[in-house]
N, C-alpha and C positions, 0 to 999 in steps of 0.2 A: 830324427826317428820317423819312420814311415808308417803311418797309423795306417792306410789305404791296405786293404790284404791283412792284418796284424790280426791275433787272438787276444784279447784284454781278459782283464777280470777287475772289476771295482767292488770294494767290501762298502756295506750301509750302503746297497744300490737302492733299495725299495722305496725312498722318498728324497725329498730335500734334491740335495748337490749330488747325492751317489747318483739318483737317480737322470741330473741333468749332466751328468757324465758318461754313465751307459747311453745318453741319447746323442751325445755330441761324437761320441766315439764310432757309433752308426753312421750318423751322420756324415763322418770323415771316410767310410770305405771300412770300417774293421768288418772283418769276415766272421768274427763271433765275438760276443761279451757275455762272458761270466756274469751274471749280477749277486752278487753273493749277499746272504743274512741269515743272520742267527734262524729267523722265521721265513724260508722260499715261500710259502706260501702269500706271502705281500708282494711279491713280483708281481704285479700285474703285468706288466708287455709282454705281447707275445712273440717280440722279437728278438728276446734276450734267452739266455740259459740260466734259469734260477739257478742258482748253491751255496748247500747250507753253510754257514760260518761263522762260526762265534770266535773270534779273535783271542777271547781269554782263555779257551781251552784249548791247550794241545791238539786232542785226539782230532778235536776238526781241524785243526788247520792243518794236521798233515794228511786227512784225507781230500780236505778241499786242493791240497795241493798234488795228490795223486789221481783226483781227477781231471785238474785242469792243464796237466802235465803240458799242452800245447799251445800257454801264455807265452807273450813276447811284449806286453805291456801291464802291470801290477798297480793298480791305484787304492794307495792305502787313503779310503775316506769317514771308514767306521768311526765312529767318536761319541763320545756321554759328555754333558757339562756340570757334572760336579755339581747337582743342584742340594741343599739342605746345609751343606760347607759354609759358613761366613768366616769373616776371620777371624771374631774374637769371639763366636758363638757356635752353638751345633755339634753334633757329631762330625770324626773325621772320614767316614762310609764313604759319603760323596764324594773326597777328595782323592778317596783310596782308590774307587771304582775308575776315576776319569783317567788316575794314573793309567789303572790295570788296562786300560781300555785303549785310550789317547796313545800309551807310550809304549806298556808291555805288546798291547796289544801289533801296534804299528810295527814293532821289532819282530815279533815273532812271524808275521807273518812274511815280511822283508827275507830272514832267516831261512822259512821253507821252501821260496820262491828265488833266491838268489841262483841256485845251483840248474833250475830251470832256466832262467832267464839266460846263462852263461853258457848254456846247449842253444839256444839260440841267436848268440852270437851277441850277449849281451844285455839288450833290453831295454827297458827303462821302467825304472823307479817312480811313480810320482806320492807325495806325504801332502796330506790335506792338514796343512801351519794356521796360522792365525794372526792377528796381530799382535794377539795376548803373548804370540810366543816373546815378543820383545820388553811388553809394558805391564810389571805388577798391578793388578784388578782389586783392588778390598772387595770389593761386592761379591764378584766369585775366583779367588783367590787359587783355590782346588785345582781347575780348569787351566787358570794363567798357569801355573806352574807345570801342569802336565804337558802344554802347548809348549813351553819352553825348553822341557827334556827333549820334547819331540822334536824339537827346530836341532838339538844339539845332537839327535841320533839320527839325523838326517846329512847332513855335514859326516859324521862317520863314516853313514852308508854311501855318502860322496865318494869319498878317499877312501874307504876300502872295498868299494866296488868298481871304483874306477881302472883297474887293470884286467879285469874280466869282460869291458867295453858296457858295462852297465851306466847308463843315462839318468840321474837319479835329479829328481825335481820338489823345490818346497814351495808351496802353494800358499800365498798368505795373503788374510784378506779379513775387515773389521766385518760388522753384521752381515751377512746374507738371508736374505727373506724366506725362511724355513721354521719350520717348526721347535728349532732348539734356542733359536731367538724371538720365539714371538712374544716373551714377556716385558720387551723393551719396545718405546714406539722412537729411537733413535733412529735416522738414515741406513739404510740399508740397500745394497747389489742385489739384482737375484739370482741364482744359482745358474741360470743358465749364459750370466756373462762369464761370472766364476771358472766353467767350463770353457766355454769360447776362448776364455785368456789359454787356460792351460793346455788346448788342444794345440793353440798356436806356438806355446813352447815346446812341444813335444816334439810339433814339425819342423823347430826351427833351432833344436838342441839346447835350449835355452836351460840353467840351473834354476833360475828363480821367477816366480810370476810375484808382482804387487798388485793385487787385483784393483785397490781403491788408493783415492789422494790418501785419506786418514793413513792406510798400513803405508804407503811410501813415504810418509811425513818421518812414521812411526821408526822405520830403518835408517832415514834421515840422521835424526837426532841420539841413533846411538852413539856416533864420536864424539856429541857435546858433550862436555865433563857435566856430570851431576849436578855442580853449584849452580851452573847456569841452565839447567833445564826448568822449564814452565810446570813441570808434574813430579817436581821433588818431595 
């Protein structure tokens, strides 16, 4: 995929990893970036195109997508973590929200953008995964599960965009140094490696980024049969 010249749009551009994606994608030659959110007014750069987008509603994402009708790169990075969720306590709000957000939200906007991406000869797909997408979390339970739909509607969006020449990428990777992690003082990437990796699969057609040892351990051991895993 050739980012240099490309029109992108990343959703949750306004901080964290959206926004060290709208920077790496400059960085690379793109010729414009969406930066979308629910609130444009959090865009600060002034190098980007704010727009508005809130992922769980329809009516914006088919205007975000009738304006940005001259994408040729989509990076679903919007995301909630499911905070107030525990697993055997709490309301299920948080869990519903991460869903609607994490998974509804990742599809639908895959969904308004596909038919664009396929006018320009394809495109590419990138879904901001997790590790959680592979390893049940008790702590935030919500989230894991949402991450895990999303890793399975991303594999979809593989295979059934794959004949429209759509390049569809999942992004997986344990803490990144952002604000939706800062409650943990575990080891942590920072989003602008995050970026760097998946700029390089972009260039280089790649389906899958492991951003960190932890998430390539984490992919590792899904062939191990369950008896013998360390996290049964």
């Amino acid at each position: 995929m050739e980012i240099k010249g490309a029109v992108a749009l990343v959703t949750g551009a306004n901080r964290g990893i959206g926004r060290a994606f709208a920077r790496a994608l400059l960085a690379q030659g793109a010729a414009k970036v969406y930066a979308a959110a629910r609130n444009p007014a959090a865009v600060t750069d002034a190098d980007v195109v704010p727009l508005r987008l809130d992922v769980t509603d329809a009516t914006s994402v088919a205007a975000a997508a009738e304006i940005a009708s001259d994408v040729s790169i989509v990076i679903n990075n919007a995301g909630v973590g499911a905070p107030g969720t525990q697993l055997l306590t709490g309301p299920f709000d948080g869990a519903r929200q991460a869903m609607d957000v994490n998974y509804f939200g990742t599809w639908a906007v895959a969904r308004a953008f596909a038919p664009i991406l396929a006018g320009k000869g394809g495109g590419a797909v990138v879904n901001m995964l997790s590790l959680a997408s592979w390893v049940g979390q008790p702590q935030f339970p919500g989230y894991a599960a949402s991450k895990a739909a999303q890793w399975s509607l991303t594999d979809a969006l593989r295979k059934g965009l794959h004949a429209q020449g759509t390049l569809v990428i999942g992004v997986h990777t344990g803490f990144v140094d952002t604000d939706l992690s800062a409650w943990t003082d575990a080891p942590k990437i920072s989003p602008e490696l995050v970026a760097a990796l998946t700029m390089d699969a972009l260039r280089h057609d790649r389906l899958e980024v492991l951003a960190d040892e932890q998430t390539r351990a984490a992919k590792a051991a899904l062939s191990t049969p369950m008896d013998e895993r360390s996290d049964r």
